[in-house]
N, CA, C and O of each residue as an XYZ file, in Angstrom:
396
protein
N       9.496    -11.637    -19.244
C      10.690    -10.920    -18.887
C      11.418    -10.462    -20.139
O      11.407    -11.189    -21.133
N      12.109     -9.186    -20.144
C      12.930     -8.729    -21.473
C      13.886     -9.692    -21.350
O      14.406    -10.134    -20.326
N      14.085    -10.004    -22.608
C      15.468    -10.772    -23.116
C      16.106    -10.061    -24.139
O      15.578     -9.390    -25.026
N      17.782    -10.357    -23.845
C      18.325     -9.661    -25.267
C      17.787    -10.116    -26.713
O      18.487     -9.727    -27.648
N      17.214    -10.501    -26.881
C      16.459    -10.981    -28.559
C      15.379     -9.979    -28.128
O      15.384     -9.006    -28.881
N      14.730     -9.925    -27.448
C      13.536     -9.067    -27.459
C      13.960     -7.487    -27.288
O      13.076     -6.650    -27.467
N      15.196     -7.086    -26.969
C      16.040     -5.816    -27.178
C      16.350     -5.774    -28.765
O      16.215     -4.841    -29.557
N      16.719     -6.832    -28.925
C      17.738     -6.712    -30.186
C      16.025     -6.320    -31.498
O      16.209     -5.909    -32.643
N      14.853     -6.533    -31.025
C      13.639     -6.742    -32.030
C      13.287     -5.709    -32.196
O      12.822     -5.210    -33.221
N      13.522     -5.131    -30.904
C      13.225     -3.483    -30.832
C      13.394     -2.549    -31.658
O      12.525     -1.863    -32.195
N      14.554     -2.498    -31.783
C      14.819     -2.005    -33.071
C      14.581     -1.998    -34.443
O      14.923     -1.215    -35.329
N      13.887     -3.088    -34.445
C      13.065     -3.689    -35.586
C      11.968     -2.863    -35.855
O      11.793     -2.278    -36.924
N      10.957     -2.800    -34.515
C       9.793     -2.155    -34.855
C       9.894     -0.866    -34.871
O      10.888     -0.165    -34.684
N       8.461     -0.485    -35.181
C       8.353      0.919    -35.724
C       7.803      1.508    -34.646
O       7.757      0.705    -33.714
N       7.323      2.670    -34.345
C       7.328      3.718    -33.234
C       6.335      3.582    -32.333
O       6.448      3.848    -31.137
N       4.788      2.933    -33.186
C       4.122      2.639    -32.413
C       3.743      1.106    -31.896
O       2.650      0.637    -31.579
N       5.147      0.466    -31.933
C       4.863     -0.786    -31.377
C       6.071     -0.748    -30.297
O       5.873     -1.390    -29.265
N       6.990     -0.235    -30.398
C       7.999      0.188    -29.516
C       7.129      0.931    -28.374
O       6.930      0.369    -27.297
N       6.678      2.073    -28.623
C       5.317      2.928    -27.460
C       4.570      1.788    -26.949
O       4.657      1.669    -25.727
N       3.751      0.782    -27.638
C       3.039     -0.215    -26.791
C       4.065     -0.824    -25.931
O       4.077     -0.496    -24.744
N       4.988     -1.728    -26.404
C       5.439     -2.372    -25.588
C       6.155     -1.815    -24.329
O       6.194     -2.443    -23.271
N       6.936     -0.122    -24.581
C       7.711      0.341    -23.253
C       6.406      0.438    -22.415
O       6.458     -0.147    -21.334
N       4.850      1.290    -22.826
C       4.689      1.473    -21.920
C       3.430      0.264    -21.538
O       2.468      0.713    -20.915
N       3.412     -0.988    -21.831
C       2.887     -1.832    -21.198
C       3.733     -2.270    -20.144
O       3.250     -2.495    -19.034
N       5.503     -2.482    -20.480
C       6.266     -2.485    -19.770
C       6.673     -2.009    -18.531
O       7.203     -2.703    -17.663
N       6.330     -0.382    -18.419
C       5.917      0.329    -17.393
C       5.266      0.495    -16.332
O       5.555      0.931    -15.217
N       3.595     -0.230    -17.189
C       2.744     -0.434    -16.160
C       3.004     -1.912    -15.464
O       2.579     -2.220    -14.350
N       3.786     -2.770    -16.335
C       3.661     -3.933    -15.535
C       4.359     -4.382    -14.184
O       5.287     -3.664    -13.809
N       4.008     -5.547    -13.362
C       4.615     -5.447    -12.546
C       5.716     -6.242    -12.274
O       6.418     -6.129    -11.269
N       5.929     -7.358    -13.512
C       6.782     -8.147    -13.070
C       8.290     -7.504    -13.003
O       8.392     -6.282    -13.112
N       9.358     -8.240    -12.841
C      10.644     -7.835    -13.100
C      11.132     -7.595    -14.618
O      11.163     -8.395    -15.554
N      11.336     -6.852    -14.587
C      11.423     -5.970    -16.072
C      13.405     -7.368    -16.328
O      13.564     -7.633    -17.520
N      14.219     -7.838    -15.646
C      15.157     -8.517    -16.482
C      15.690     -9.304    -15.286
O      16.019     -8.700    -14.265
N      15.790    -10.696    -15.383
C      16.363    -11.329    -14.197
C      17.546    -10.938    -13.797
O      18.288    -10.197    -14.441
N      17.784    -11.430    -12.685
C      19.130    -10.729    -11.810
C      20.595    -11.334    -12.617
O      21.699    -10.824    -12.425
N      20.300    -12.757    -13.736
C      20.996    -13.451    -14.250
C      21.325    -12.771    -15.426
O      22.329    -13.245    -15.955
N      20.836    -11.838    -16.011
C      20.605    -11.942    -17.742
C      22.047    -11.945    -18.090
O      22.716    -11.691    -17.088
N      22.855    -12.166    -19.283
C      24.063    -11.872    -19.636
C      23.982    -10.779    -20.298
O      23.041    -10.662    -21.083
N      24.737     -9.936    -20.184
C      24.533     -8.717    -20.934
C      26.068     -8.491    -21.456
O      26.982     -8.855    -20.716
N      26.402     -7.810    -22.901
C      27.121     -7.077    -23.558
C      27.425     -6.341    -22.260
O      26.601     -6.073    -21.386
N      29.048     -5.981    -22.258
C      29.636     -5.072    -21.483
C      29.537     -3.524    -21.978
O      30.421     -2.693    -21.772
N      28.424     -3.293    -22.604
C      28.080     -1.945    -23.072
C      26.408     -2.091    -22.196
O      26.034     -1.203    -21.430
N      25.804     -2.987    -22.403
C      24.438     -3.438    -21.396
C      24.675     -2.931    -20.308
O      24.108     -1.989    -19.753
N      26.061     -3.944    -19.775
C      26.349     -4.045    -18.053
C      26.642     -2.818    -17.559
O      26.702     -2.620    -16.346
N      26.905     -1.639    -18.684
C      27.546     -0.597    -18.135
C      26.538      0.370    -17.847
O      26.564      1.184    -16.923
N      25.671      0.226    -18.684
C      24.059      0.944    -18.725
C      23.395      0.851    -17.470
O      22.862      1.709    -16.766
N      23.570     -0.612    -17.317
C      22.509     -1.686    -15.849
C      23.325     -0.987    -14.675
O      22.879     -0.650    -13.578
N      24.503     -0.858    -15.111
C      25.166     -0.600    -13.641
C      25.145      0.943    -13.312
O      24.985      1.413    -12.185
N      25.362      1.769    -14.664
C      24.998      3.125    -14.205
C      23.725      3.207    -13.075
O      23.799      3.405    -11.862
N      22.228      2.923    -14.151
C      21.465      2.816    -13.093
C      21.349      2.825    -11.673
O      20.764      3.595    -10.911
N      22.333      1.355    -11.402
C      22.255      0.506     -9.913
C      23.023      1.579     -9.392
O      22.221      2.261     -8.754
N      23.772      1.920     -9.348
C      24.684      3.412     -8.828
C      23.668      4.281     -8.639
O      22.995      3.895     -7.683
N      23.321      5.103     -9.030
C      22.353      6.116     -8.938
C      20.972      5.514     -7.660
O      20.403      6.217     -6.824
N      20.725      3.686     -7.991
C      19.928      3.689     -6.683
C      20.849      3.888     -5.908
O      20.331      4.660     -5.101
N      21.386      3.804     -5.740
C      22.422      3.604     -4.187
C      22.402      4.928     -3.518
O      22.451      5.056     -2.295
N      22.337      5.809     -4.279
C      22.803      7.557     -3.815
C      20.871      7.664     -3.081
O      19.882      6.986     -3.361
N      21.069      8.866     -2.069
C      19.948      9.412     -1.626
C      19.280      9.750     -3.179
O      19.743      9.883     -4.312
N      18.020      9.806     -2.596
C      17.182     10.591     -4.042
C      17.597     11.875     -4.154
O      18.044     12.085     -5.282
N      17.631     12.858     -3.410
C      18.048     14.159     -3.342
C      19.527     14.301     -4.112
O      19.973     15.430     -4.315
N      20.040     13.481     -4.403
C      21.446     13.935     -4.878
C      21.680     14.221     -6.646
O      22.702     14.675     -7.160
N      20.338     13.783     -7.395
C      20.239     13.990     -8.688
C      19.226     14.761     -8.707
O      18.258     14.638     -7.956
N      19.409     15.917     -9.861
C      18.273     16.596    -10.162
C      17.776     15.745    -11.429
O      17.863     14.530    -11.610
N      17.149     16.887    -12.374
C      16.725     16.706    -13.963
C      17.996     15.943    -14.604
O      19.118     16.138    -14.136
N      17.782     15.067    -15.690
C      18.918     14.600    -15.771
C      18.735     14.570    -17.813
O      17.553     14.682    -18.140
N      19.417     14.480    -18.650
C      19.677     14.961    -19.761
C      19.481     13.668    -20.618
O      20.177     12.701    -20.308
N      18.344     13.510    -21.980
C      18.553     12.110    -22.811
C      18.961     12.491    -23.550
O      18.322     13.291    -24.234
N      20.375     12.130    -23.891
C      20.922     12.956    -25.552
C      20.611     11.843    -26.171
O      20.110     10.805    -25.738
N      21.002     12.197    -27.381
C      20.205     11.446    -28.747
C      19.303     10.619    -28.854
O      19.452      9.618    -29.555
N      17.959     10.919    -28.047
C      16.991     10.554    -28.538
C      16.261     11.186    -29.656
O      16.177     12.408    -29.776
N      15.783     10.412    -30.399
C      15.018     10.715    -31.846
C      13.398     10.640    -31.396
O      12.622     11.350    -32.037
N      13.018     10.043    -30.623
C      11.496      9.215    -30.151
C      11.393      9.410    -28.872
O      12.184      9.611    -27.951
N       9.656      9.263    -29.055
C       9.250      9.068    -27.291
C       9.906      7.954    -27.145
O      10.931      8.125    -26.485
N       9.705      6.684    -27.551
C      10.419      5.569    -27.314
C      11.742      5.483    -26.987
O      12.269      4.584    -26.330
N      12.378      6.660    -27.572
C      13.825      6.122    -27.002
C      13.819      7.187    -25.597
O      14.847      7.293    -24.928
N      12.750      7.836    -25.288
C      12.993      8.318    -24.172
C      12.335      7.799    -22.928
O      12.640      8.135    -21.784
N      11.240      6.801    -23.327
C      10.579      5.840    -22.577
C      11.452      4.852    -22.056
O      11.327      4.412    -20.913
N      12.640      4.359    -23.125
C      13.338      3.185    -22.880
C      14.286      3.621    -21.077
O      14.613      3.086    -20.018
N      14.325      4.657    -21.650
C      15.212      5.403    -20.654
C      14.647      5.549    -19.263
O      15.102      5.114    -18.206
N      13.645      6.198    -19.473
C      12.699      5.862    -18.055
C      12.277      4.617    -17.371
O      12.298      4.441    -16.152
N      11.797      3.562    -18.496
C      11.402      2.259    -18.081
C      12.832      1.533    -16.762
O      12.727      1.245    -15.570
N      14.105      1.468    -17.777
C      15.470      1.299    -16.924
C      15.150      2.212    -15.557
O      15.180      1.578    -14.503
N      14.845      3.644    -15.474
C      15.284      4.136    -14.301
C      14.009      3.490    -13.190
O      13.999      3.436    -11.960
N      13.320      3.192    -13.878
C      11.905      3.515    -12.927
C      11.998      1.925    -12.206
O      11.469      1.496    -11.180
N      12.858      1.295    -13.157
C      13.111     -0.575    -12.787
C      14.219     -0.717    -11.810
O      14.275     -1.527    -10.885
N      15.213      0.304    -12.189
C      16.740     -0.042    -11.674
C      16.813      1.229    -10.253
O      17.553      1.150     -9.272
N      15.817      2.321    -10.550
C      16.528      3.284     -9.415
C      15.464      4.228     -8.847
O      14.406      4.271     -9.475
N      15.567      4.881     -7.912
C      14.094      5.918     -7.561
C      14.126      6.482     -8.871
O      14.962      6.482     -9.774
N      12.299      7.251     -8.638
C      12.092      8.218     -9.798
C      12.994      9.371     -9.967
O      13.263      9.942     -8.910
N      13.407      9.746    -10.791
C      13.946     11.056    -10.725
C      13.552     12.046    -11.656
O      12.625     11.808    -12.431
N      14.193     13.210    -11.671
C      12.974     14.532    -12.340
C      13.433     14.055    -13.463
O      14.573     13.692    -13.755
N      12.311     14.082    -14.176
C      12.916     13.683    -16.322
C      12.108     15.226    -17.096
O      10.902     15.452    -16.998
N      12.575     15.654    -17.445
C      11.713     17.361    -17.807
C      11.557     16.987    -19.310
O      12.514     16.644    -20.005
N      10.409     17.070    -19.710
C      10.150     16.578    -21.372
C       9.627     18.262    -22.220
O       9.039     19.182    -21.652
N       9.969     18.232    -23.346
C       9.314     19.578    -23.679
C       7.874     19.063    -24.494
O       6.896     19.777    -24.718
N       8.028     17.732    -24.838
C       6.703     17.461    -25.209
C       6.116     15.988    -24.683
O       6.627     14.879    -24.844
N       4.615     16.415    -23.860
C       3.826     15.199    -23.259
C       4.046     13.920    -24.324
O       3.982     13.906    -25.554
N       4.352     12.772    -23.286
C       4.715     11.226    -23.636
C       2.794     11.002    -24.083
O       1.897     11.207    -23.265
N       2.543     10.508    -25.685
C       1.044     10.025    -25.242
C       0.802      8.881    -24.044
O       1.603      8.125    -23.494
N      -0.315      9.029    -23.910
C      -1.181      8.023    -22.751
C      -1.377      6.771    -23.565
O      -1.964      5.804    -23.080
């Protein structure tokens, strides 16, 4: 399960160990963060955006915008959260995530 130390490492690594881990993360099936975790009230606000957005019909969001990402990774991170916390929704990339 992610833990905040294993967030906080993230940042540590470099691009292609960040890419392994989101998207092993992706494919996996367990629960990507227990229902307990403590999170920074900058976390909780992230977690909760998410949980909002499940709540709405799918139809009510289109394409939706990653500002300041630098990396696939930081745009993976972004997906991994939605794909954990809420339906899929359209993510429009101008360049293919590698496999």
């Amino acid at each position: 399960m992610l833990s905040p130390k294993c967030c906080w490492l993230h940042r540590e690594w470099d691009e292609e160990a960040r890419m392994k881990f989101l998207l092993g993360e992706l494919t996996g099936k367990r629960p990507l963060m227990p229902p307990t975790l403590q999170t920074s009230a900058e976390q909780a606000d992230v977690i909760n955006t998410f949980r909002t957005i499940a709540q709405l019909p799918p139809d009510s969001l289109g394409a939706y915008v990653i500002s300041m990402a630098r990396s696939a990774s930081d745009v993976l991170a972004v997906v991994l959260l939605q794909v954990h916390l809420t339906h899929p929704l359209h993510l429009l990339l101008q360049t293919p995530l590698p496999s």
